[in-house]
Structure formats: C-alpha cells, structure tokens
C-alpha positions as CSV (number, residue, x, y, z in Angstrom):
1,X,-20.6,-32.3,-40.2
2,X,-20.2,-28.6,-40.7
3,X,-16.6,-27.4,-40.2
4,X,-17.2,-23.1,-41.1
5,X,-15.2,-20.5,-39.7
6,X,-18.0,-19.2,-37.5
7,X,-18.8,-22.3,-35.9
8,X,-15.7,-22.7,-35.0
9,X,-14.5,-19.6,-33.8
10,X,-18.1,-19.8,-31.6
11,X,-16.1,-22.5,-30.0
12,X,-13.6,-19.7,-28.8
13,X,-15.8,-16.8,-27.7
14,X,-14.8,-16.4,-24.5
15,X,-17.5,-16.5,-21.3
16,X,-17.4,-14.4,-18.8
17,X,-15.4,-16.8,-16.3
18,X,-12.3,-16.8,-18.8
19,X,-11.8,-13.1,-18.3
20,X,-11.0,-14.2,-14.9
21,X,-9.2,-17.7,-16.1
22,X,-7.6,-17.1,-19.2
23,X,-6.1,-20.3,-19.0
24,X,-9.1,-22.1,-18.6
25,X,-10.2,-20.3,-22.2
26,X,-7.4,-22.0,-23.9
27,X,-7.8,-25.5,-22.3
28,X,-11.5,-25.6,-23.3
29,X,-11.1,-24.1,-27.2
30,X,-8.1,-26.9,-27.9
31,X,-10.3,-29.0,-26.2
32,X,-13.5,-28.8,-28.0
33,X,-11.5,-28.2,-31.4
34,X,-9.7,-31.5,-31.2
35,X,-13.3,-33.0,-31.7
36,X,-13.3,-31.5,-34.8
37,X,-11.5,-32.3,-38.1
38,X,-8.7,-30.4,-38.4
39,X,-8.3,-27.8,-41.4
40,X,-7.1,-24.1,-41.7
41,X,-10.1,-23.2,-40.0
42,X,-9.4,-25.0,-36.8
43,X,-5.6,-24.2,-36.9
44,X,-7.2,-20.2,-37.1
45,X,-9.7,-20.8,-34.1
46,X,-6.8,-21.8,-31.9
47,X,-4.3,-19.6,-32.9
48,X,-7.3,-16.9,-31.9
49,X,-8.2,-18.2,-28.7
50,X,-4.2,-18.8,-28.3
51,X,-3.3,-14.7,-28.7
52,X,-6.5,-13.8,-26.5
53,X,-5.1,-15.7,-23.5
54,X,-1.9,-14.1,-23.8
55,X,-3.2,-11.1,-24.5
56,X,-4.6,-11.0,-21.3
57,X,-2.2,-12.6,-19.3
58,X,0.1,-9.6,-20.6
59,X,-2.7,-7.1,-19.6
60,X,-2.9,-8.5,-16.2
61,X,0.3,-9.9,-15.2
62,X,-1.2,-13.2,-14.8
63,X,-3.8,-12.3,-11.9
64,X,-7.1,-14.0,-12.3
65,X,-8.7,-11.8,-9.6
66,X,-9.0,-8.1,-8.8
67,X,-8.0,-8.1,-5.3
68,X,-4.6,-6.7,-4.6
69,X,-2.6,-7.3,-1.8
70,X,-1.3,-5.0,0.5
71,X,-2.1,-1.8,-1.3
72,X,-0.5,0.5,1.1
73,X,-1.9,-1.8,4.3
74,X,0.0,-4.5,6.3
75,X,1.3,-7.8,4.8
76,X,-2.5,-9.4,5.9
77,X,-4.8,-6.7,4.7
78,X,-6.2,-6.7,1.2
79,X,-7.8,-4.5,-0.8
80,X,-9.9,-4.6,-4.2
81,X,-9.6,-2.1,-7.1
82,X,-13.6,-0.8,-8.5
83,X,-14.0,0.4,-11.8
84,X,-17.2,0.5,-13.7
85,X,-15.2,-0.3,-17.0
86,X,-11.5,-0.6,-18.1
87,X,-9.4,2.1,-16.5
88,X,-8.1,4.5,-19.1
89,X,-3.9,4.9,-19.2
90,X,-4.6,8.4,-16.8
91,X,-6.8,6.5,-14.2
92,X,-4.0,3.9,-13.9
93,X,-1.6,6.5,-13.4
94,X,-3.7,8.2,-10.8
95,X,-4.2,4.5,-9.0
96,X,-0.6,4.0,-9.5
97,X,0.1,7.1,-7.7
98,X,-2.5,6.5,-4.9
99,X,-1.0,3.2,-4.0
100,X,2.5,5.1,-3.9
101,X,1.4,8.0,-1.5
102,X,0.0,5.2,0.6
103,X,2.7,3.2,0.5
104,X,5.2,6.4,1.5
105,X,2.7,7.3,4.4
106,X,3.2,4.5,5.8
107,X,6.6,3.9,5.4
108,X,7.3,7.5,6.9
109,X,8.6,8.6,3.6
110,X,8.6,12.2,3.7
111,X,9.9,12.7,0.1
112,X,8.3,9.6,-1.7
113,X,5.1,10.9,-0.4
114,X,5.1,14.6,-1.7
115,X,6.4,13.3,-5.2
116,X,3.1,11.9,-5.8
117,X,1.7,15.4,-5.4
118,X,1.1,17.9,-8.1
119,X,4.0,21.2,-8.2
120,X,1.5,22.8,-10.9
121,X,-1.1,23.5,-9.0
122,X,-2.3,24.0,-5.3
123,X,-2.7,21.1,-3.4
124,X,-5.5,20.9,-0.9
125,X,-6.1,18.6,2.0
126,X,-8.2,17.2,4.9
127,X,-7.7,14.7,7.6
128,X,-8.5,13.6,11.4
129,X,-6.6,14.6,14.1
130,X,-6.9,11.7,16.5
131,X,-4.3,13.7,19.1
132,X,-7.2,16.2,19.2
133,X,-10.1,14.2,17.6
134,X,-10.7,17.5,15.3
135,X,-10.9,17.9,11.4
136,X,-7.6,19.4,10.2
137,X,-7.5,20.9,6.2
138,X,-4.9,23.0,4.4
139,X,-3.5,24.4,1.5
140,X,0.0,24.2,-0.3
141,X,3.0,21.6,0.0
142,X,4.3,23.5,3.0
143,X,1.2,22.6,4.9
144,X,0.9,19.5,3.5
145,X,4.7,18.7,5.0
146,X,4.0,20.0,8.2
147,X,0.9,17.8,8.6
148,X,2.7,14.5,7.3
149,X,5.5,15.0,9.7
150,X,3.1,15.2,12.5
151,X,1.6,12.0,11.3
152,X,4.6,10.0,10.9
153,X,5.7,11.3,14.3
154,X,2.1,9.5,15.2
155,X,2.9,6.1,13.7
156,X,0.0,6.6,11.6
157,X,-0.9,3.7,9.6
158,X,-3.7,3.0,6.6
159,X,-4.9,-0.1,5.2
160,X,-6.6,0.3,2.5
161,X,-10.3,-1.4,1.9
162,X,-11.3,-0.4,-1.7
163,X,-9.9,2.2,-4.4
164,X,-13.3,3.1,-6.3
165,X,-12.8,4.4,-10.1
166,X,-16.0,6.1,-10.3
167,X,-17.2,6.3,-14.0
168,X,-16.7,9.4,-16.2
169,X,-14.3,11.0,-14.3
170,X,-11.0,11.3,-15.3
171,X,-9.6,13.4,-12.4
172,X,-12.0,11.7,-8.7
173,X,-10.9,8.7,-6.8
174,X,-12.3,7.4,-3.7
175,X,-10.8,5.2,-1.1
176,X,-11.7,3.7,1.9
177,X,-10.2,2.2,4.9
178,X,-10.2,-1.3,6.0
179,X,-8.4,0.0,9.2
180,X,-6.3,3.1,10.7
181,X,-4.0,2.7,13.4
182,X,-1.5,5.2,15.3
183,X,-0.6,6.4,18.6
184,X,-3.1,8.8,18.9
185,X,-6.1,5.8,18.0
186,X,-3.9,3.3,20.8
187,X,-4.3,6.3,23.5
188,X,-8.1,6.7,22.8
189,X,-8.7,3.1,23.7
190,X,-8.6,1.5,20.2
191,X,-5.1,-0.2,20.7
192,X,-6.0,-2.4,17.3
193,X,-6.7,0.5,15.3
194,X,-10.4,1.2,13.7
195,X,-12.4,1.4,10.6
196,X,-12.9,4.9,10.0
197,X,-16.5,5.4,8.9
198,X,-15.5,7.6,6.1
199,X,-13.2,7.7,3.3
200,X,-10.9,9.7,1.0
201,X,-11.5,11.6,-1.5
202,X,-8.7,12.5,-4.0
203,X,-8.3,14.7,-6.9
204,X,-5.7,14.7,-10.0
205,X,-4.4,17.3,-12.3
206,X,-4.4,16.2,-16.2
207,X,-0.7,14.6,-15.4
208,X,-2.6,12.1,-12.9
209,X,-0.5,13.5,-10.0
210,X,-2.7,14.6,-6.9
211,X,-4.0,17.8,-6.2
212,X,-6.8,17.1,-3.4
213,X,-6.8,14.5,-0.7
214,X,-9.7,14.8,1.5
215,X,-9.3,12.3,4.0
216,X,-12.3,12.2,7.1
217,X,-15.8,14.2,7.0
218,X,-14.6,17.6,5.1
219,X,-18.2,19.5,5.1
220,X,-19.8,16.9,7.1
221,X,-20.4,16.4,11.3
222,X,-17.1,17.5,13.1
223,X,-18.1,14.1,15.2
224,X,-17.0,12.0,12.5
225,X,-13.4,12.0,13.7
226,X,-14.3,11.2,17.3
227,X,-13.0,8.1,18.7
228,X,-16.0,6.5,20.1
C-alpha cells in the first residue's frame, strides 16, 4: 500500500462543506488517516489539517454560517453579510462601521452615530420622510444631526436584510431592509413596520469611515417613499 506525502495530504484537502464545518474537516482527515499506517507522513497530514481548522475557527470566531444576528435589527431579525470573495481588512472596517451606525440609530445614540461618519470630508445623505412621505437629502454633519434627531424623535427603527460587498470596490456598500418601523410608518397604517422597496447606498473615505449614506430612491420616482 502506498503511504506518499501527496496521497495523504489528498486525504486533507478540504471540500467545500468544511469551509462551513471546520470541525467536520478534522474529524474526517484523523479519521481516514487512522486507516493508514502511521509514519512522519501521516503525523504531517494531521498536524496540516489540524492548523487549517484552527486557522479558521480563529478567522471566524467559530461561526459555521454567514448569517449574523441582529445586525442593527431586533433580537428576531437576521441578516446575511455578501461578498463575492474575502473581504479585505478596509471592507471589514467599513462593515464594522455600518453595523455600528445601525446599531446607534436605533439605539437613539446621537454621538455613537456620527462617530462612524467621516470629519475629513463632506458627508452626504438621503432618506424617507414618512411624516411627509417625501425624499429628504443633505450635506455636512450639521444636517446630518438635525435629520437624526428628527428620526430618533420618530422612533425610527431598521432591521437590516443583507449588507452586499460588491466586488472591486473598496469604498460602495449596499444594504437593504428586512423591515423599517417608526411613528410616522404606525400613523400611515403600517403599525408593524414595512419592507422598504429600496435600499442604502453608502460610501467610505480611504479610513473606511462613511462619507455617503443614501437611504430611499435618491434620483429615482419621488413615489418610492410613499406609504402605500
């Protein structure tokens, strides 16, 4: 029987299912190598399946799925992170920073809120205006503030569907919105909230801190922030 160092690191390539169950990877290499005769060979092919699995349970905490939990929504929403390839270390700041103006929005978190906004360079926003049903957009922190304040004085609330790493681009992020609840949305006869038909979009300066969030349909139909 053939005992080479290729075969038997074959025995630890990982399939595509152990990305997702690391664990599973390690159970199935000891497995298959305690078939074999043991040698330096085999003690190698485990010892490299071994640092792979905790390689990756470093990378991802443990988590064996993408979803993440409450990313800026209630205790019961969930929400899924899509990227077309790893993230680089600046996309995971911008996500990281995403999740933490979400988070301070709906928390009412004035301050929290505008740290995760850029001071080098001039912010820029969108958004609905349920009290009004219009498209509201501005310029500079100032604004910014005053429009957050009216918002928290709303109750306004976002759970968060999907945060899309689109590839390429080091500075774009889209979200969307698995539902949107406030005041305003109760009074216009959606006392659960809705799905707002469109999403975010939200840009990043080269520290990953944001400089655009365009939230509703900025250069599309006025409509789109009707309650219907």
């Amino acid at each position: 029987m053939s005992h080479n160092l290729s075969e038997l690191l074959a025995a630890a390539v990982p399939e595509p299912s152990y990305f997702l169950n690391p664990d599973k990877l390690l159970h199935d290499a000891q497995r298959r190598l305690a078939r074999r005769r043991r040698g330096a060979a085999g003690i190698c092919c485990v010892a490299v399946a071994t640092v792979f699995a905790a390689a990756w349970l470093l990378l991802t905490g443990g988590q064996h799925q993408v979803s993440r939990s409450d990313v800026g929504g209630a205790p019961t929403s969930a929400s899924t992170l899509t990227t077309s390839g790893p993230l680089s270390v600046l996309q995971g700041i911008e996500v990281a920073h995403v999740r933490s103006f979400i988070r301070a929005y709906n928390a009412g978190d004035l301050t929290s809120a505008l740290t995760q906004f850029s001071s080098a360079q001039a912010v820029a926003f969108s958004d609905c205006d349920y009290s009004t049903q219009q498209l509201v957009d501005g310029h500079g922190l100032v604004a910014l503030t005053t429009w957050l304040r009216q918002t928290y004085a709303d109750h306004d609330h976002l759970a968060v569907g999907d945060i899309a790493v689109p590839a390429g681009d080091q500075h774009v992020l889209g979200v969307s919105f698995a539902r949107r609840t406030s005041d305003s949305i109760a009074r216009g006869g959606h006392p659960n909230g809705i799905t707002p038909s469109t999403g975010a979009k939200l840009t990043f300066d080269n520290a990953g801190l944001i400089t655009g969030y365009g939230n509703g349909p900025y250069g599309g139909p006025r409509d789109g922030c009707r309650l219907k």
